[in-house]
N, C-alpha and C positions, 0 to 999 in steps of 0.2 A: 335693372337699369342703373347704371353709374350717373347720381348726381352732384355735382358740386356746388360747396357754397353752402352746405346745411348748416342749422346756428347748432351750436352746442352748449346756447343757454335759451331758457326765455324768457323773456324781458313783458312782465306784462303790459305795464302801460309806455309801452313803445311800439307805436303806430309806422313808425319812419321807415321801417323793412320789409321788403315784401315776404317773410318767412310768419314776421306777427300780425300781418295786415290778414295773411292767409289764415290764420290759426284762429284770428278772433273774426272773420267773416264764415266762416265753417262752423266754426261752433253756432253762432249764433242763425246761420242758417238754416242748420237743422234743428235748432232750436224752435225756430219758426215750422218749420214742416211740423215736427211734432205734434205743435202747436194745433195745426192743421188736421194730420192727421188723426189724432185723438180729443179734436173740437168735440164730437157731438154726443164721447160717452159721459160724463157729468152729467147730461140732460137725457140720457135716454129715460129715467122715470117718467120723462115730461112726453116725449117720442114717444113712449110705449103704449099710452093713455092716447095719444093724439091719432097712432094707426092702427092701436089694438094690436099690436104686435105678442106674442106667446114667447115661454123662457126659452123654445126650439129656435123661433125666426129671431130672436136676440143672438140667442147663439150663433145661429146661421152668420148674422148679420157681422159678428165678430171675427165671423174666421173670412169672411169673405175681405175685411179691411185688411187682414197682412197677409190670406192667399196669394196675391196678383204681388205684393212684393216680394215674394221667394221670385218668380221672375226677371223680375224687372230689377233686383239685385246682381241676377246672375249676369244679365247684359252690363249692367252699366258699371262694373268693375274694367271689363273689353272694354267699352267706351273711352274711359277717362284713359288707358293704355292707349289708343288710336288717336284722340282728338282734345285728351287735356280735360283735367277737371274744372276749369274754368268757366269754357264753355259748356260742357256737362251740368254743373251746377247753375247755372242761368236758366238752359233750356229745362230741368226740370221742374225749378220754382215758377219759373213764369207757366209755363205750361199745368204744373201742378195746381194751380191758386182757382183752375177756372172749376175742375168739379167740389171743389171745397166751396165757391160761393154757390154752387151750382145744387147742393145736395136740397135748401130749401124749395125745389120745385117737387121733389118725391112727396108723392100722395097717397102710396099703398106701401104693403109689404115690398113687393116688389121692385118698382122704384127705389125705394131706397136700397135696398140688396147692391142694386148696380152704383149705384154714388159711391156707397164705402166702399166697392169694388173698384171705382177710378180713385179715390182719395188714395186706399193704399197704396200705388205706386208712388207717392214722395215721402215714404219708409223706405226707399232706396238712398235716400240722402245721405244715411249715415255711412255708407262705402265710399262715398265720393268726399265726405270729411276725413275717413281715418286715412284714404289716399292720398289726399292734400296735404296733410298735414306727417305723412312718414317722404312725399317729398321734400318739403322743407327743415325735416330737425333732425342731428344729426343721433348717432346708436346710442351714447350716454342719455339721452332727453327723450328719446323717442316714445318709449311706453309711455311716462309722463305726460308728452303732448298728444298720445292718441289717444290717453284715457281721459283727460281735461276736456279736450274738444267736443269726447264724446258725452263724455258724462254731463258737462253743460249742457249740450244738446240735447240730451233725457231728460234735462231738470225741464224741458218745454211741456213733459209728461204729467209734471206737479203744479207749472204753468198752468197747462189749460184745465186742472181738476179744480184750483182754485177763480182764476178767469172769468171761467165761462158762464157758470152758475150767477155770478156777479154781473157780467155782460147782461146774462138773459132778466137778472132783476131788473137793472136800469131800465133797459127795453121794455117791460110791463109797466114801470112809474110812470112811462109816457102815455100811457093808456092802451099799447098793445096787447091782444090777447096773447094766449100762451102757445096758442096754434099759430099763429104768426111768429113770434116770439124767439121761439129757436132756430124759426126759418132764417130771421136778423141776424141772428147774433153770429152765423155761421160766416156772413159777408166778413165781418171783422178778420181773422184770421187770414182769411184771401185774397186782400187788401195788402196783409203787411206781408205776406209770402209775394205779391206780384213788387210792390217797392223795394225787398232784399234783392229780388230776381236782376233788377235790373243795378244795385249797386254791388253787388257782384262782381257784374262783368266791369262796373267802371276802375272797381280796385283794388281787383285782384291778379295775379298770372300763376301761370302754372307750376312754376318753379324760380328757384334762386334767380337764377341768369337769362328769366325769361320765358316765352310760352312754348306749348312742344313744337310750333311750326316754326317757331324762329329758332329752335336748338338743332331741329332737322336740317334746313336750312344752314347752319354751321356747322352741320358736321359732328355738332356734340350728343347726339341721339339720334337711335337706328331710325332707321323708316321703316311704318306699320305694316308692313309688309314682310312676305316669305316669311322665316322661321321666327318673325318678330310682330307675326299678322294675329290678328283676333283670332283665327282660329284655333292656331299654334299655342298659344300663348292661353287659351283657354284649358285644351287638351293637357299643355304640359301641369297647370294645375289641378285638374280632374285626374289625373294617373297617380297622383302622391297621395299615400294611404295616410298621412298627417294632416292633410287638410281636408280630409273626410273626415278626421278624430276630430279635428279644431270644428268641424263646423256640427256633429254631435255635442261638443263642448258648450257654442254657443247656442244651439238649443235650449240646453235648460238652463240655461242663466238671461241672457238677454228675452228667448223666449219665453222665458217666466216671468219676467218684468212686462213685457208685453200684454199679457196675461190678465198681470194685478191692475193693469192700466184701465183695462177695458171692464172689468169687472167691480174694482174697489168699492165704489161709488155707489154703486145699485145694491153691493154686497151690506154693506157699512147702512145703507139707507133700509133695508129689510131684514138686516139682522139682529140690528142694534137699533131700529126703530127711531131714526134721527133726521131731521129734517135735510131737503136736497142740499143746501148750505151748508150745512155743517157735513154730512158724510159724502160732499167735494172737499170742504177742507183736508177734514183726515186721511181721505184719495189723497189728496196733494202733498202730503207728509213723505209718502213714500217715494214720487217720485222730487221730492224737496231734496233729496238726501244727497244726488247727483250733485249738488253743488260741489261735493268733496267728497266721495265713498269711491267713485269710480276711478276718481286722480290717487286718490290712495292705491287704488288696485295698480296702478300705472308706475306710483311712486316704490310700491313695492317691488313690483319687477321690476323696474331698472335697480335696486338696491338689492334683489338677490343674484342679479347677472354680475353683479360688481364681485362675488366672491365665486361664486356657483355658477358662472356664465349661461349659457341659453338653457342648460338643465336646471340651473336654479330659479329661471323664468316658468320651467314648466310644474317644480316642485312646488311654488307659490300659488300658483293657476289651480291644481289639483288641493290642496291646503283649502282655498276659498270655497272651491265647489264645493264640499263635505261640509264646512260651517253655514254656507247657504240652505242646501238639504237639510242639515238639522234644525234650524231657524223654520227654518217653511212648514217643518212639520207639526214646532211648537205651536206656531201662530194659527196652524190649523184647528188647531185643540182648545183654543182660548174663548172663553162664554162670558167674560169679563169685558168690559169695553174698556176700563185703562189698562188691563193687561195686556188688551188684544194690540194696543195703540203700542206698548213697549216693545211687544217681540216684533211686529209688525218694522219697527224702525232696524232691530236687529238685523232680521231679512235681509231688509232694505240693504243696510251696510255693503252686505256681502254676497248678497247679487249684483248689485252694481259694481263692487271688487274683482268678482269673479270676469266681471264683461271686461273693464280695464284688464286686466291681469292676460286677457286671453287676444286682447290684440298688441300685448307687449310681447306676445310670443311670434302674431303674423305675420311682420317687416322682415324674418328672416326665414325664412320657408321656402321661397325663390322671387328674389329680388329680379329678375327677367320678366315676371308673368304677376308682378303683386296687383297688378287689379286685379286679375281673374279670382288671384288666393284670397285676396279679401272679398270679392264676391260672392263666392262660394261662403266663406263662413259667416258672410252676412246674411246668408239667403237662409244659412243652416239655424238664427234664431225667430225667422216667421214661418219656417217647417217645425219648428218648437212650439210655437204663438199655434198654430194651426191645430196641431194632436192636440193641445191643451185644451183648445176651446174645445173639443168633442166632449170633453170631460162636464163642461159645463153648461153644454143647450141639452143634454139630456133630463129628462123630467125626474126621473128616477134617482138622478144621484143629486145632492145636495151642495152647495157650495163645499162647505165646510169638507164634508168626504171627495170633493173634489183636489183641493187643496193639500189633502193629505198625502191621496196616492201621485200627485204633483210631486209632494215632497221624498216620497219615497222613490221616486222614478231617477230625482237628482242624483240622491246619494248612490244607487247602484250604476247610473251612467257615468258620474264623476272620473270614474277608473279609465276612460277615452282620453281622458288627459295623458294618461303613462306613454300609451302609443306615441305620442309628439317626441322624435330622438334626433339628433341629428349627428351626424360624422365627427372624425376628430381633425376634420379637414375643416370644416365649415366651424366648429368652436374653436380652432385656434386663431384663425381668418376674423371671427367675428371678436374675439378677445382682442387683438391687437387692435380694430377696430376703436370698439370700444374703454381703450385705453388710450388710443391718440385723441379722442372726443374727449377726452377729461384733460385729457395735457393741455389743450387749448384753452379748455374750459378754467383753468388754474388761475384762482386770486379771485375767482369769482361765483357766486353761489348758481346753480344748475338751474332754479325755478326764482325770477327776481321779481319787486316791482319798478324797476328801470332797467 
């Protein structure tokens, strides 16, 4: 879809535009969901004890939080193409907030299965940021603002590993047990996901010049309909063998972030024999790193499209993946707790690189249908998060050999990158592109603080 008006800087503390009003409510939104949905693993030692839960029904419990998001990703990339991420993004956080304060009612195995079963669907959030945010910035900025939005958005990952833990102490000072305790502490989060929900809608729009019913309305955008309908527009990104590769790609990178997310904490507190405080700290190390690892990934691609245009977006993409696999492998190997803490931020780096890196490639795949395409490969790292956990609710295999053959799964998939090509039709289109983005851009730096 042709929009006009994309910035071709940004301006961080410049609230006055609706391109940065969008970019820092997005982020921060999913920042929030994150938040949300990865509340309750810091405290599952507390959970486990409280329902007797086994390392199987852990695991169960893990895949079943970003099972229902490969779904509910695939729809909601069609959404925001039909009805605007605006709206999109509202009705999921409001809607989203109630089974996150809702999960303290689970009192068996079971119950709780179904909580983190509704919580994972607001892990759809992140399609509905990297969409808001490639409509408003233009091809020189664009990796950059889809990997910042996002990668802030994962740091709610390192959020709530240090958070929650803290939440739930305060909560016992007052003299609540610990069985009540995390039931509390889980309101918080649902709380501030229902007050983003609704400052959302008050200030944000869908686009530059406006929302998609009032660009319809003008004339400056098709209507969701015929060749331009959710169906069409899904179809036409499911037949492109590059957004099947992209979304094996994000598999094992963003779904290996997912991963360490749900894992870290329990890992760190049983392997290393450290208290729940402190192995949520060191959890929150790795999702800390988003502050800047992912914008890097973002800042890389758009600096190797400037020589190497959309192939040297994907040469950068494939680059990361193979230094992530190797990182994941090391960390797997480590019996050292400072060492483990070193390679562990490695990792970190370059999985979260890997994720920026790989939606610095997805704005150009088909600009017609980019919700679907970004849904599709957003769906493709909680089918990632999914296989993974199999690895780890088996009794038989060990964290640590879990981790390994994690790592070795990356480095042989990494090669799904190569498939990603595009015509000499679409990189000469896209160079010229991204060359009037910088003409504009001239006299002034690409990523500001004004």
């Amino acid at each position: 879809m042709d929009i006009r008006g994309k910035a071709n800087r940004i301006r961080l503390l410049d609230l006055s535009t609706p391109q940065m009003r969008a970019f820092h409510f997005s982020w921060f939104a999913f920042h929030i969901c994150f938040f949300g949905w990865f509340g309750i693993a810091p405290l599952m030692a507390v959970v486990r004890e409280d329902l007797s839960l086994t390392q199987t029904q852990i695991g169960n419990t893990i895949i079943a939080s970003v099972l229902i998001t490969v779904i509910v990703r695939l729809a909601i990339g069609v959404l925001c193409d039909r009805i605007g991420p605006r709206k999109t993004y509202t009705g999921l956080l409001l809607l989203g907030s109630i089974p996150v304060m809702g999960i303290g009612f689970a009192n068996s195995f079971e119950t709780f299965l179904l909580a983190r079963l509704a919580i994972g669907a607001i892990g759809a959030a992140f399609v509905i940021t990297q969409y808001h945010t490639t409509m408003m910035f233009a091809p020189n900025v664009v990796g950059t603002a889809n990997a910042t939005s996002a990668g802030w958005g994962n740091l709610g990952g390192g959020t709530t590993q240090i958070l929650m833990p803290l939440i739930f102490s305060g909560i016992l000072m007052l003299g609540v047990s610990e069985t009540l305790g995390w039931r509390l502490a889980m309101v918080v989060p649902g709380v501030v996901m229902f007050i983003t929900g609704i400052g959302y809608w008050l200030f944000t729009q869908d686009a530059p010049d406006g929302n998609f019913n009032e660009l319809r309305a003008r004339g400056e955008l098709p209507p969701a309909s015929g060749e331009n309908g959710a169906g069409q527009s899904f179809m036409a990104a499911a037949k492109d063998i590059r957004v099947w590769a992209l979304f094996v790609v994000y598999a094992i990178c963003f779904g290996v972030e997912l991963t360490i997310n749900n894992i870290a904490a329990i890992y760190f507190f049983d392997h290393f024999d450290l208290t729940l405080a402190t192995a949520g700290m060191l959890a929150g190390l790795f999702g800390l790193m988003n502050v800047f690892a992912r914008t890097l990934g973002g800042v890389f691609s758009d600096l190797f499209a400037r020589n190497g245009g959309l192939k040297g977006r994907v040469r950068w993409l494939f680059i990361a993946l193979i230094c992530e696999g190797i990182a994941l492998v090391a960390f797997s190997q480590m019996h050292v707790l400072s060492y483990a803490i070193g390679i562990m931020l490695v990792f970190s780096l370059f999985v979260q690189m890997a994720e920026g890196a790989t939606y610095g490639v997805v704005p150009f795949i088909n600009k017609k249908a980019l919700g679907a395409v970004a849904g599709i490969v957003g769906a493709g790292g909680n089918v990632g998060a999914v296989a993974a956990a199999f690895l780890f609710r088996s009794e038989s295999i060990t964290y640590q050999q879990g981790l390994f053959y994690l790592g070795l799964t990356v480095l042989v998939l990494a090669s799904c990158a190569l498939l990603v090509r595009f015509s000499d039709a679409t990189e000469a289109e896209e160079a010229r592109a991204y060359r009037d983005a910088v003409g504009e851009a001239a006299g002034a730096g690409a990523l500001s603080l004004r």
